[in-house]
Residue frames as qw, qx, qy, qz and C-alpha x, y, z in Angstrom:
[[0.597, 0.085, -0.733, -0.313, 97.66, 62.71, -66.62],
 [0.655, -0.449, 0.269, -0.545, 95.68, 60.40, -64.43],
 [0.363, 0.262, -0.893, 0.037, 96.94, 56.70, -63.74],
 [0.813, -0.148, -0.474, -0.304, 95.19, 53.98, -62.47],
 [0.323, -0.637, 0.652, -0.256, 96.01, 52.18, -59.25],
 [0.488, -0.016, -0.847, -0.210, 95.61, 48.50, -59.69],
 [0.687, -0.447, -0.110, -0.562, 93.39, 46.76, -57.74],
 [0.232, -0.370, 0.885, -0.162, 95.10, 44.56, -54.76],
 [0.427, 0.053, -0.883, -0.188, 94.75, 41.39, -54.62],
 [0.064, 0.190, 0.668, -0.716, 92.66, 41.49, -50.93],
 [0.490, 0.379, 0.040, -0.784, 90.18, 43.29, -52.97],
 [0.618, 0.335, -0.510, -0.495, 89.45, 40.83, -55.87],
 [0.334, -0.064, -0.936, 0.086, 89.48, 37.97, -53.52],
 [0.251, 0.251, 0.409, -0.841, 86.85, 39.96, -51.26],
 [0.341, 0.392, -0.387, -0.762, 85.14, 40.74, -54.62],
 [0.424, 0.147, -0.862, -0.236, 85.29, 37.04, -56.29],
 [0.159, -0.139, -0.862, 0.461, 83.85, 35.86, -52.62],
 [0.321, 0.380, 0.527, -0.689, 80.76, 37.77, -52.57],
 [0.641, 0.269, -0.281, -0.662, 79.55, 36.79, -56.14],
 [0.251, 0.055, -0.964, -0.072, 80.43, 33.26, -55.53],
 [0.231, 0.171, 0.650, -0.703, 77.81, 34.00, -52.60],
 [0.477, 0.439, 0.187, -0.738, 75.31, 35.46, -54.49],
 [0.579, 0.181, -0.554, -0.570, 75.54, 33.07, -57.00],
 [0.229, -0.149, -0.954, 0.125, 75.17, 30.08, -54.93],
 [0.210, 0.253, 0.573, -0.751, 72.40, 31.61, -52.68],
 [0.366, 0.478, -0.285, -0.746, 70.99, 32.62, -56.23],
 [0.537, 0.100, -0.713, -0.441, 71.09, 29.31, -57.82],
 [0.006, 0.210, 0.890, -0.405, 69.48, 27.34, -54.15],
 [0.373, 0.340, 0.419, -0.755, 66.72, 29.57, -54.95],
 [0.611, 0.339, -0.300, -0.649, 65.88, 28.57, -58.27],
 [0.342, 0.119, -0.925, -0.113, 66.49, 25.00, -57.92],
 [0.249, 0.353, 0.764, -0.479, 63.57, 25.05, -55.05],
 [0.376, 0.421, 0.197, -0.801, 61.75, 27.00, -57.36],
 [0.481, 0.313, -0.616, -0.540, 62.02, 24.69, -60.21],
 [0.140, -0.116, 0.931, -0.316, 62.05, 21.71, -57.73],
 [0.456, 0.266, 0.478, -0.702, 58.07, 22.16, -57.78],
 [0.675, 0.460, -0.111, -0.566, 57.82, 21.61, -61.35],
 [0.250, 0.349, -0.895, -0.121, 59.66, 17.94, -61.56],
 [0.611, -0.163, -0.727, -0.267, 58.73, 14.95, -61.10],
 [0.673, -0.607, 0.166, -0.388, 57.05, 14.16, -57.20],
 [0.443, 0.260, -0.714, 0.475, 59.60, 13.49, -54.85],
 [0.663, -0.645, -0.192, -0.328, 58.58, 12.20, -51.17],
 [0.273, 0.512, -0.597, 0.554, 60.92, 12.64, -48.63],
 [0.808, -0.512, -0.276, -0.090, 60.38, 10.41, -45.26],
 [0.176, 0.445, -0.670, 0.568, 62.30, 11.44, -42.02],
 [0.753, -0.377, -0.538, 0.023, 61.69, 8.56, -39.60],
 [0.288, -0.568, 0.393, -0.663, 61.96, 10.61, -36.33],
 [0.827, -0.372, 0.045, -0.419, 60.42, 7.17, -34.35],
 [0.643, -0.516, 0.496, -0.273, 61.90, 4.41, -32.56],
 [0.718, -0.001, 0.695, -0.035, 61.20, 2.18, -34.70],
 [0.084, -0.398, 0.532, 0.742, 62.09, 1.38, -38.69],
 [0.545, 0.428, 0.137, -0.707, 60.02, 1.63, -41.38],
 [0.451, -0.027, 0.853, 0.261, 58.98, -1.28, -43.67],
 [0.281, 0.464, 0.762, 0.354, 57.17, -2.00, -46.98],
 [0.001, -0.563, -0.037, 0.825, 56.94, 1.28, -48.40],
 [0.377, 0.573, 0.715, 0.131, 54.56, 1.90, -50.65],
 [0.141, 0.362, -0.125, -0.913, 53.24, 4.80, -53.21],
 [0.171, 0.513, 0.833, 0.121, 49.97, 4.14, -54.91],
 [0.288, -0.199, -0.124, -0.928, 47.11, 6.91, -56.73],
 [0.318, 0.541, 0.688, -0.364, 43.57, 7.34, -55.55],
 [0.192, 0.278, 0.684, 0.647, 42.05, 8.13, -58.78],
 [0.117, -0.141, -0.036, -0.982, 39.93, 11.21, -59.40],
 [0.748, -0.382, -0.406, -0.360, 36.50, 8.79, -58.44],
 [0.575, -0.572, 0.368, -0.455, 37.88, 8.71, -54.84],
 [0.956, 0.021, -0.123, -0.267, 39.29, 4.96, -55.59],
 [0.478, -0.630, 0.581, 0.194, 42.15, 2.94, -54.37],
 [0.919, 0.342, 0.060, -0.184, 42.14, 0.70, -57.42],
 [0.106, -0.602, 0.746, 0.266, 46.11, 0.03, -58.13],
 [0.862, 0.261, 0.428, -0.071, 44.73, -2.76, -60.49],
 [0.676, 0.695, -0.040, 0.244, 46.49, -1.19, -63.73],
 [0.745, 0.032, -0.020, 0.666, 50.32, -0.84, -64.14],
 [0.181, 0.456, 0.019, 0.871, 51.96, 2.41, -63.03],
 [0.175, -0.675, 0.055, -0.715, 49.69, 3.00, -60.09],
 [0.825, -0.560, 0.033, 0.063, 51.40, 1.07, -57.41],
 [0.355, 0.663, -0.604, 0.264, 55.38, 2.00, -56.69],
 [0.834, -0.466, -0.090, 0.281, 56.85, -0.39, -54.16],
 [0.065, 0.858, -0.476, 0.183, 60.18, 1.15, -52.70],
 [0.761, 0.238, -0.545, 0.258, 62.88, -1.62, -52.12],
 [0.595, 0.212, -0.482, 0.608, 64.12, -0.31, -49.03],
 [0.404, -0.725, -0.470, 0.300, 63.47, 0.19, -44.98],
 [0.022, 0.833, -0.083, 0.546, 63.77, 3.48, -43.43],
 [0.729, -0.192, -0.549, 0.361, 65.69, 2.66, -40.26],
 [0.267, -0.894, -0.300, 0.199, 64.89, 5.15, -37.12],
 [0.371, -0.739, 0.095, 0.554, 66.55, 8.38, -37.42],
 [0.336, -0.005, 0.588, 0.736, 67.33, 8.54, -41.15],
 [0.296, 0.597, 0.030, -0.745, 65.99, 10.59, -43.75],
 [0.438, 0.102, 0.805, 0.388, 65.15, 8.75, -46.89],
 [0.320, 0.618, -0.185, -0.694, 64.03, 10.66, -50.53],
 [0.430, 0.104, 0.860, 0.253, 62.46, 8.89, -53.46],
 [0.138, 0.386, -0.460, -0.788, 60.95, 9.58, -56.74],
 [0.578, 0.104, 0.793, -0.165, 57.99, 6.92, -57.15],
 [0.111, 0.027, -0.597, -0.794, 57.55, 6.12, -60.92],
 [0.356, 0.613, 0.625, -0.327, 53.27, 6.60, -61.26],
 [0.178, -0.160, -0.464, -0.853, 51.48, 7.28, -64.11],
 [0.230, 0.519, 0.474, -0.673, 48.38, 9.36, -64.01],
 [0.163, -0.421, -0.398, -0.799, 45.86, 10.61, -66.79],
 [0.299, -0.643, -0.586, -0.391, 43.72, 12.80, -65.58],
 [0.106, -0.652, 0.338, -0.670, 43.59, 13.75, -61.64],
 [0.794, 0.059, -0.601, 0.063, 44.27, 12.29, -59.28],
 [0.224, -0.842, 0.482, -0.092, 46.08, 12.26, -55.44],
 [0.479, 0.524, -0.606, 0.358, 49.03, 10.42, -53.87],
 [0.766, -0.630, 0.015, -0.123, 48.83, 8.22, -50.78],
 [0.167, 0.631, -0.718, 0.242, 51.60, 6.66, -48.73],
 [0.772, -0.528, 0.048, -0.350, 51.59, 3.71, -47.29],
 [0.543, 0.318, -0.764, 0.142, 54.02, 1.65, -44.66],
 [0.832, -0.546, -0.094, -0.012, 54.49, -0.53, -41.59],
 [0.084, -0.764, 0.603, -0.215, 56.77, 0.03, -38.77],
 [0.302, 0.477, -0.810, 0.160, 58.77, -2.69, -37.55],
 [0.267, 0.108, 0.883, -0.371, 56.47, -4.28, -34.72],
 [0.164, 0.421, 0.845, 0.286, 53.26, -4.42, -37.58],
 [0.215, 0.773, 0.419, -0.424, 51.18, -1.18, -37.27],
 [0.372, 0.337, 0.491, 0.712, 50.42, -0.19, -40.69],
 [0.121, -0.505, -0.187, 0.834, 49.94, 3.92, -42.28],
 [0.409, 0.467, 0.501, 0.603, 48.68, 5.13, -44.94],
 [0.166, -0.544, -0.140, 0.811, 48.66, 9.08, -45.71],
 [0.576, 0.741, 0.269, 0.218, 47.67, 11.04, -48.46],
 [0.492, -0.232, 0.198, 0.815, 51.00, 12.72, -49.73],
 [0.107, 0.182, -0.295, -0.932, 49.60, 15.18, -52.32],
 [0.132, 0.431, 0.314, -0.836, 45.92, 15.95, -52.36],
 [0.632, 0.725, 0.241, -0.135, 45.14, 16.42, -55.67],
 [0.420, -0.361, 0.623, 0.552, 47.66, 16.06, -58.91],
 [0.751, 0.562, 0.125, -0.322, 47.27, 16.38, -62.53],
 [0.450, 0.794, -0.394, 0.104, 50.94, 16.46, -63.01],
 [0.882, -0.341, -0.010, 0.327, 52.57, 13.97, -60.22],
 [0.396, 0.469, -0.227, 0.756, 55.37, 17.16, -59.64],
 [0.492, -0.770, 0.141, -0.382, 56.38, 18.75, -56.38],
 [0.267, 0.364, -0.760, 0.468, 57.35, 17.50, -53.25],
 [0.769, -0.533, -0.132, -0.329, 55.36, 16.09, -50.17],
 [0.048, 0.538, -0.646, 0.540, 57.58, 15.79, -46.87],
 [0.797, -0.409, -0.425, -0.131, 56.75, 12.98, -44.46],
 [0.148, 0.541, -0.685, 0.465, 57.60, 13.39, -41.01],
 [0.786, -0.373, -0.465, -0.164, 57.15, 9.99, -38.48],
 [0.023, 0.497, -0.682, 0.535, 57.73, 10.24, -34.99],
 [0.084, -0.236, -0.928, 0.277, 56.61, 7.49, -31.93],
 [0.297, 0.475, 0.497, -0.662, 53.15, 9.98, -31.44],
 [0.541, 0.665, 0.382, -0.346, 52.09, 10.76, -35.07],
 [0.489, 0.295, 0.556, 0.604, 52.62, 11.02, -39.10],
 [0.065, -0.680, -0.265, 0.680, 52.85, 14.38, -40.47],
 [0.559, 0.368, 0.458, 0.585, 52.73, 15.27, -44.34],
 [0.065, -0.613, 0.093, 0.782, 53.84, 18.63, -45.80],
 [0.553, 0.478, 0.657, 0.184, 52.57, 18.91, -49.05],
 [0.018, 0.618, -0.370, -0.693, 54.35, 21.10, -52.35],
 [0.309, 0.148, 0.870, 0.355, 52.75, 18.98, -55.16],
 [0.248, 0.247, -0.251, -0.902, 51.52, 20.16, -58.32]]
């Protein structure tokens, strides 16, 4: 007859530790991968000297226009970015049709920015990364 050894404990805590891995590693990847399909998040990391005011989100409409005349296509953001911080928001726009995504603020002694954050949109989803440092504005752009 053949008998079983049990399994130590060493082993099943080994074990238990390397699916916890793989599931976490496992579920970081799908949450970036779904990340793309939510609503557009913009993510400013003030790298500069100086802190960021009157933050803005606004559409250019698919005729190349700034118009922000109608409701829904101007977000103000309540709050500064103060140097060194990383700040992440969720501007509420509405879009028919196509469309992009600008940014605009002013730093702290008056020089105003505006970027386009995402390009082209039918679906305001993604991400669009903003990095500001004392030489220049950079935008990463993951928007759908």
């Amino acid at each position: 007859m053949h008998t079983h050894r049990p399994v130590s404990k060493r082993k099943w805590i080994i074990l238990t530790a390397v699916i916890l891995f793989i599931c976490t590693i496992a579920s970081m990847s799908f949450q970036n991968a779904f990340d793309r399909f939510g609503h557009l998040r913009i993510t400013i990391t003030n790298q500069s000297d100086l802190e960021l005011v009157d933050v803005k989100a606004g559409l250019i409409r698919g005729d190349n226009s700034m118009n922000n005349v109608d409701n829904g296509t101007l977000y103000e953001w309540k709050q500064n970015v103060p140097s060194g911080k990383k700040v992440k928001f969720a501007p509420q726009l509405q879009l028919s049709g196509e469309g992009a995504v600008y940014l605009e603020f002013t730093d702290s002694q008056g020089k105003m920015y505006n970027r386009t954050v995402c390009g082209y949109t039918e679906s305001l989803s993604g991400n669009s990364y903003v990095t500001v440092t004392n030489d220049n504005v950079t935008v990463k752009e993951e928007c759908m």
